[in-house]
C-alpha positions, -999 to +999 in steps of 0.1 A: -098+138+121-100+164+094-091+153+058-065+180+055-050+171+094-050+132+080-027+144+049-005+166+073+000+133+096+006+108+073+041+097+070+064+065+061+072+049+097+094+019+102+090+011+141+061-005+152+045-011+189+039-049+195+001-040+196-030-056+177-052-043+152-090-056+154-098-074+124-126-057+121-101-021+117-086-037+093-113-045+071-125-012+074-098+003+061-094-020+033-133-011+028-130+022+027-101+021+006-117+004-021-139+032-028-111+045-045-109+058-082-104+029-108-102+028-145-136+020-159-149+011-121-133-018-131-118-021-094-086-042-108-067-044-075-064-071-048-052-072-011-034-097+005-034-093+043-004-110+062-001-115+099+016-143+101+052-136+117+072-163+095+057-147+058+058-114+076+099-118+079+101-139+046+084-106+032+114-086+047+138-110+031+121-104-002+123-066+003+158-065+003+162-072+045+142-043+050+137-055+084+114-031+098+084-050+080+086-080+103+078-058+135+042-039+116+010-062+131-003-065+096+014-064+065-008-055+031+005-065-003-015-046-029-017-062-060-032-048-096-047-077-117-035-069-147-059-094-170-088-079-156-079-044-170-070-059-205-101-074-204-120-036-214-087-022-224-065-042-238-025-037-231-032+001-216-056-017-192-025-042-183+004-021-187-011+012-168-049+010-159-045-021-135-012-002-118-031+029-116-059+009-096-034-006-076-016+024-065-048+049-059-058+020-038-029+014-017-025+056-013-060+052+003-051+028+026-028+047+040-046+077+046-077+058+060-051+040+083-040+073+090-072+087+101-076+056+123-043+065+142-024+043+125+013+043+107+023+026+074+052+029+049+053+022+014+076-003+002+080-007-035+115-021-034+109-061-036+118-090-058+079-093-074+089-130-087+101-143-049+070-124-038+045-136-059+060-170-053+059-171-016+020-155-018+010-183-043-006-156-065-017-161-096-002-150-129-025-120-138-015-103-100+011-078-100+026-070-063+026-033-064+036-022-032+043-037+009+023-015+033+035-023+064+007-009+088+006-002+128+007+016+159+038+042+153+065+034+178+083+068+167+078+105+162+101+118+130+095+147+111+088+142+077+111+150+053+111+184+033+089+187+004+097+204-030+082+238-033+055+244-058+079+266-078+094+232-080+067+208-086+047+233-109+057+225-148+036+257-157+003+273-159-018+274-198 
């Protein structure tokens, strides 16, 4: 697929075919993903993967009964480590740096999945403590953002997008 065809195709789904992804799929996507930008190569994300159905619909719960997550085959929780950042760059590193890592990375999971043929959505809306709590992670991980990730069981259109009169602060 071309790279701008992969941009064009990627958008949030919520309904999932009951259909496997090979393991070995997805660690190439987190592979590839991981060769994403980070703050002072510092690489200062983490990935949990989740294919169990019970965390998957605990996950849901956490996410405010967004449902939809329970039916993905895998669910990714991206996480920025926040102490590894502070580390080089002190409360930057924690409060922005590690985030930044984090979110770059889960973008390119999604358009490597994309590219692979198949459908994610972010999810940002989560109770982190419950989260982190039901993941057993460790202080220094932040949960950043669900991906839910799998075969798209619909076709939507995506939604408008603002215009670049819009977008466009100004030109110096």
């Amino acid at each position: 697929m071309e790279f701008e065809e992969v941009i064009n195709k990627r958008k949030s789904i919520r309904k999932f075919e009951a259909k496997e992804i090979p393991q070995e799929l997805i660690y190439k996507i987190i592979e590839l993903a991981n060769l994403s930008p980070s703050a002072g190569n510092l690489q200062a994300r983490s990935v949990v993967i989740v294919k169990d159905k019970e965390v998957k619909k605990k996950i849901a719960e956490i996410c405010y009964g967004q449902s939809f997550i329970e039916s993905a085959t895998v669910v990714f929780v991206i996480c920025a480590n926040l102490e590894e950042s502070a580390k080089k760059y002190g409360e930057r590193g924690r409060n922005l740096y590690a985030i930044q890592d984090a979110t770059i990375f889960a973008s390119y999971i999604q358009l490597v999945a994309t590219n692979f043929g198949l459908a994610s959505c972010w999810v940002g809306a989560f109770n982190e403590d419950t989260l982190k709590q039901l993941l057993n992670l460790k202080d220094e991980l932040k949960p950043i953002a669900v991906i839910p990730l799998g075969f798209s069981k619909e076709d939507k259109e995506r939604p408008p997008r603002k215009s670049l009169k819009e977008i466009i602060i100004k030109e110096i």
